[in-house]
C-alpha positions as CSV (number, residue, x, y, z in Angstrom):
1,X,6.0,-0.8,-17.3
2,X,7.5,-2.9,-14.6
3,X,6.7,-2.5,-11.3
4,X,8.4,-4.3,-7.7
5,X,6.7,-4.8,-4.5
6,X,9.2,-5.1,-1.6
7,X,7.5,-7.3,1.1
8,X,9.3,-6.7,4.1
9,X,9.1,-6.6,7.7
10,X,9.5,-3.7,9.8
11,X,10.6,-2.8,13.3
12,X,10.8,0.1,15.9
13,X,13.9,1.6,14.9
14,X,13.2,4.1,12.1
15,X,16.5,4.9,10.6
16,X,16.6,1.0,10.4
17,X,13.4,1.0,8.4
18,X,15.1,3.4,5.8
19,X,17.9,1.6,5.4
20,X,15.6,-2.1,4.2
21,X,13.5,1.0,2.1
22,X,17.3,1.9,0.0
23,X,18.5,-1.7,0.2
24,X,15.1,-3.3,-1.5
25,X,15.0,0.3,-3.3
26,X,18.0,-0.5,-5.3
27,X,17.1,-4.1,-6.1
28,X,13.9,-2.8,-7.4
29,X,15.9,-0.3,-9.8
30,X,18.7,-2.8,-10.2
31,X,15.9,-5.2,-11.6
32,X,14.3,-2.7,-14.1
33,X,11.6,-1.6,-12.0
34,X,10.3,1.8,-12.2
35,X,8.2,2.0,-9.2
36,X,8.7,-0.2,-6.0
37,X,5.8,-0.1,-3.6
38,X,6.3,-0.6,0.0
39,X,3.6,-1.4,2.8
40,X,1.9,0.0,5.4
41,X,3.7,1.0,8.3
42,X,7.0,1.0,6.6
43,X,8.0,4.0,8.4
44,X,7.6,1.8,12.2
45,X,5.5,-1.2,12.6
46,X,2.5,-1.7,14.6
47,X,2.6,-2.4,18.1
48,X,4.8,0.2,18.6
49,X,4.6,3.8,19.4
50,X,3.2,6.1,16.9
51,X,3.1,9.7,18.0
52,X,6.4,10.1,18.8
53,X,7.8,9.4,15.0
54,X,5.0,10.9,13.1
55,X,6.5,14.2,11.3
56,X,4.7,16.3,8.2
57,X,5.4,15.3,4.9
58,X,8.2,17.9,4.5
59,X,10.4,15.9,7.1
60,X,13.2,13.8,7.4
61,X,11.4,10.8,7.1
62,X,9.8,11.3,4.1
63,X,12.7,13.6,2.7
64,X,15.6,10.7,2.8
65,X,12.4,8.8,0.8
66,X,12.9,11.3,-1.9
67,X,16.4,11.4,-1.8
68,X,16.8,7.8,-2.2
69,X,14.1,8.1,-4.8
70,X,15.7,10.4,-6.4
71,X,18.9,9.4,-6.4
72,X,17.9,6.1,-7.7
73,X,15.7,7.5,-10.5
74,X,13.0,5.7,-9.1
75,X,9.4,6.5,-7.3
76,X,8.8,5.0,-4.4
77,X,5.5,4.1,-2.6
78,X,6.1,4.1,1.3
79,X,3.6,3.6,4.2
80,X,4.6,6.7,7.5
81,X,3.1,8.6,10.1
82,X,2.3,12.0,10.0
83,X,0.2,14.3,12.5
84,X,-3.1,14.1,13.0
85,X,-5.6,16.2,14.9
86,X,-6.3,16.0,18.6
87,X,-9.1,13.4,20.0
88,X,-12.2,14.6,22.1
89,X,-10.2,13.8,25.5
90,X,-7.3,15.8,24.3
91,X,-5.2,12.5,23.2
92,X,-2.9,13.5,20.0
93,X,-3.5,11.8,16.4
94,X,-1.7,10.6,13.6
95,X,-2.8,9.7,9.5
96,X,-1.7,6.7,8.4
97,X,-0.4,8.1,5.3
98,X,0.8,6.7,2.1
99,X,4.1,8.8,0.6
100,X,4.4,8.5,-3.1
101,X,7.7,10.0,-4.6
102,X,10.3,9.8,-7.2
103,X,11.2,11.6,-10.5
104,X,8.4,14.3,-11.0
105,X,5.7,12.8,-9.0
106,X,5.3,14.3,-5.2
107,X,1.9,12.8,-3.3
108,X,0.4,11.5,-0.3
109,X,-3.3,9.4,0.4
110,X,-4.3,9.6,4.0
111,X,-6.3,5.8,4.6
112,X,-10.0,6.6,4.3
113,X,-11.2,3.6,5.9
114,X,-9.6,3.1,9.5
115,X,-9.4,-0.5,10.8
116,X,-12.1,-0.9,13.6
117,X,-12.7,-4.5,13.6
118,X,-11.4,-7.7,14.9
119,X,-11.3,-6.2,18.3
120,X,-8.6,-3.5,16.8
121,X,-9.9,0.4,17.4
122,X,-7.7,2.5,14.6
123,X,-9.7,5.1,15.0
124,X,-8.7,6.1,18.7
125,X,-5.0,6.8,17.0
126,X,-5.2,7.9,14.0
127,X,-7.3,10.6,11.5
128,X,-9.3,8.9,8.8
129,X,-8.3,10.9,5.1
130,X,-11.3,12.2,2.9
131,X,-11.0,11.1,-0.4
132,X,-9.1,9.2,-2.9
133,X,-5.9,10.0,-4.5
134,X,-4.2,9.2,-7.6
135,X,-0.7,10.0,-9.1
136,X,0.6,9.7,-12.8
137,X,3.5,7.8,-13.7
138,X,5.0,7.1,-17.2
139,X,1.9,7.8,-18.7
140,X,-0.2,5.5,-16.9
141,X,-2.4,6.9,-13.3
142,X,-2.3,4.6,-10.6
143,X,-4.6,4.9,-7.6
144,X,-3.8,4.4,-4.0
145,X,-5.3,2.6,-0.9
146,X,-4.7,1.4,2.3
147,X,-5.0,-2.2,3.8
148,X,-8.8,-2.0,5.6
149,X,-9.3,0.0,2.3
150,X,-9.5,-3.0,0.2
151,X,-12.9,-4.2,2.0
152,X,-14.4,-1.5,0.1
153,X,-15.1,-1.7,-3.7
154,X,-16.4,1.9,-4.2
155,X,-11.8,3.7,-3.5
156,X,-11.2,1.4,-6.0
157,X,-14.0,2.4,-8.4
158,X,-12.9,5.7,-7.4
159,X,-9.7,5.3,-8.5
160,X,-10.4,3.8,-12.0
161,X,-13.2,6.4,-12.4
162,X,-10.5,9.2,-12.4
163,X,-8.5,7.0,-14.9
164,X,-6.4,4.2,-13.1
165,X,-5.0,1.1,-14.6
166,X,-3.6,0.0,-11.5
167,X,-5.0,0.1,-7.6
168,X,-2.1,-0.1,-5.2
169,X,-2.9,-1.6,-2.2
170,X,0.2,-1.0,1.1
171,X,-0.9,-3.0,3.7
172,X,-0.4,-4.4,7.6
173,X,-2.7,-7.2,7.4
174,X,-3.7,-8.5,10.8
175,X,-3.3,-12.3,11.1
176,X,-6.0,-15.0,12.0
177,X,-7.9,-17.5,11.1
178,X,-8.7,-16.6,7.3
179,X,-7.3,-13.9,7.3
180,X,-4.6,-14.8,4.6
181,X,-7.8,-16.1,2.3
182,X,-9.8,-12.9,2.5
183,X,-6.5,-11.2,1.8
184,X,-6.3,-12.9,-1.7
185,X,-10.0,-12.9,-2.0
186,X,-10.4,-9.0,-1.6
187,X,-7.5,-8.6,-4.0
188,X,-9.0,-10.4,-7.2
189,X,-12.1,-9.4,-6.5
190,X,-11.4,-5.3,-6.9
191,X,-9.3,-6.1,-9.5
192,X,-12.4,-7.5,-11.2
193,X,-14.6,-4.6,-10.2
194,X,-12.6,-2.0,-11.5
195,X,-10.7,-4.5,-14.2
196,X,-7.3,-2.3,-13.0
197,X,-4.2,-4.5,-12.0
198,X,-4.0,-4.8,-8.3
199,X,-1.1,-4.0,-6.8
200,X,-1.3,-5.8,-3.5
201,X,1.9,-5.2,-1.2
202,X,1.9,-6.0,2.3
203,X,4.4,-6.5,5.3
204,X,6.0,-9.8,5.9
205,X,4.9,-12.2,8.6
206,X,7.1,-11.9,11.1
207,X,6.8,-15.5,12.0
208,X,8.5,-17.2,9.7
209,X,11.8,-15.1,10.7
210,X,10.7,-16.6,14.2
211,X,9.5,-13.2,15.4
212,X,6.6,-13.5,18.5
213,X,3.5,-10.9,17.5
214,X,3.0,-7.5,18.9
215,X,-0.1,-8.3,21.2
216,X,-3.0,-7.8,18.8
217,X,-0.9,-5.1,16.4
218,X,-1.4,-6.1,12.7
219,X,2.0,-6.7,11.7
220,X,1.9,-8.9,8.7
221,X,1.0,-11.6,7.3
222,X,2.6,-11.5,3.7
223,X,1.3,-12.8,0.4
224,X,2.2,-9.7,-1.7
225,X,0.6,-10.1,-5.1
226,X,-0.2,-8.9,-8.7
227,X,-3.6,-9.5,-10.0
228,X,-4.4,-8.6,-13.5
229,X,-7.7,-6.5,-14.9
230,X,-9.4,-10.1,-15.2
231,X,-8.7,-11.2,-11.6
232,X,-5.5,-13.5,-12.7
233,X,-2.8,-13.9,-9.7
234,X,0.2,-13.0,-12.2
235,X,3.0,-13.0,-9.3
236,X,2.9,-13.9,-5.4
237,X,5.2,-14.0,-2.5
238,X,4.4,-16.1,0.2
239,X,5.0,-15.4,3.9
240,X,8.4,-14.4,4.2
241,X,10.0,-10.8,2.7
242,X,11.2,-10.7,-0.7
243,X,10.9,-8.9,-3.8
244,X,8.6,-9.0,-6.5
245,X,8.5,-7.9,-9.7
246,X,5.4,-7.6,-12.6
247,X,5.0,-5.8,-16.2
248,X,2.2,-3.7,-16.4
249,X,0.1,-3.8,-19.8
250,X,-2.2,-1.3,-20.1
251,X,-3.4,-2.6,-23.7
252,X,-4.8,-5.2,-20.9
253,X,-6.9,-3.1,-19.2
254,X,-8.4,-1.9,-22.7
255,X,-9.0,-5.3,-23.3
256,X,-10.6,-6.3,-20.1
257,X,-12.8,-3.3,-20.4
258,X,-13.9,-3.9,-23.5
259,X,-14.6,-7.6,-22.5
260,X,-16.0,-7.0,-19.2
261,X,-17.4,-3.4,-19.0
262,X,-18.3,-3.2,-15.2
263,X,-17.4,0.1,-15.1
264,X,-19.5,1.3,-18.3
265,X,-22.5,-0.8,-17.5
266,X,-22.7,0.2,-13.3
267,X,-25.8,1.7,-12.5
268,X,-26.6,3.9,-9.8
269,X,-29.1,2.9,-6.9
């Protein structure tokens, strides 16, 4: 199966966002792929407003998503908003939701684990999910996650557990020193625990389109990859948007788990 991940950068302006989702939608399709994952916060970056664009997943938003999925013949992986619950003090919510749609597949992962490090509180804005999800395409499951979500092996082992050969990972990574390292790190190494492909998308850096950061928003710092069941970088992008593209093997994963059965030989403590 061949699979695109469309690094790109978003901005405020929502209907602006869609249009880079078709245009890197088409390229995707035009290029053979048969899933194109987008990243986190695809719907409006971070540093912006939030509440205000959030909308259930029966909404505009993520309805022009399935109509550009579906009009493509394509399923499309795309990070929104949607509503969330309301805080002790009365302040409004959102889920940082993953939509997943496209020819007869229809889901959604809320992120589990909400980034509250580095001085960044996600957890004062937005609902954490409760529980992993994973979707079928083409015969093959693919499990989902969320940017923070990749600091933590046990979604991933989740994921294979109820049958994935692939863990997509839609992130926002926040920039710093390191931060691009532990980005690749984290990638090969749940590709390892779980031998699944890792499907590692994340926004652009908005700096090398001469962009100035959102205060201390995550909004990017690129490096989009494809790491195989054995921990293998098979495709990268480096900072700037761009598309990518990687076949999928699951005889690979049967080969890595026979090889290196992690998952059959875990023990319980």
């Amino acid at each position: 199966m061949k699979i695109a991940l469309a690094q790109i950068i978003t901005g405020r302006d929502v209907a602006g966002n869609l249009t880079v989702v078709e245009e890197y939608a088409r390229r995707a399709k035009d290029g053979g792929a048969e899933i194109v994952v987008f990243p986190e916060a695809t719907m409006r970056a971070f540093g912006n407003s939030l509440l205000d664009i959030a909308e259930p997943l029966d909404g505009p938003w993520a309805g022009r998503v399935r109509s550009i999925a579906g009009e493509l013949g394509i399923v499309i992986i795309a990070g929104m908003f949607t509503p969330g619950s309301s805080s002790s003090d009365g302040q409004a919510k959102v889920r940082n939701t993953l939509l997943v749609a496209g020819p007869g597949v229809d889901a959604s992962y809320d992120k589990v684990h909400l980034f509250d490090a580095f001085g960044f509180l996600e957890s004062d804005t937005v609902d954490a999910g409760t529980g992993p999800v994973t979707f079928d395409v083409g015969g093959l499951t693919f499990g989902l996650a969320t940017c923070y979500d990749i600091r933590f092996p046990a979604l991933f082992t989740a994921n294979a557990d109820r049958g994935a050969v692939a863990n997509i990972v839609c992130a926002s990574w926040g920039s710093g020193p390191g931060k691009v390292d532990q980005w690749k790190l984290l990638a090969r190494a749940r590709a390892v625990d779980t031998t699944t492909y890792v499907l590692a998308c994340g926004q652009g850096d908005p700096a090398t389109q001469g962009t100035e950061p959102r205060g201390a928003a995550p909004t990017g710092v690129g490096h989009s990859a494809v790491i195989s069941p054995f921990g293998e970088v098979l495709q990268e992008l480096d900072g700037a948007p761009g598309l990518l593209f990687a076949d999928l093997d699951p005889d690979r994963v049967k080969e890595a788990r026979t090889k290196l059965p992690v998952l059959a030989n875990r023990r319980e403590f």
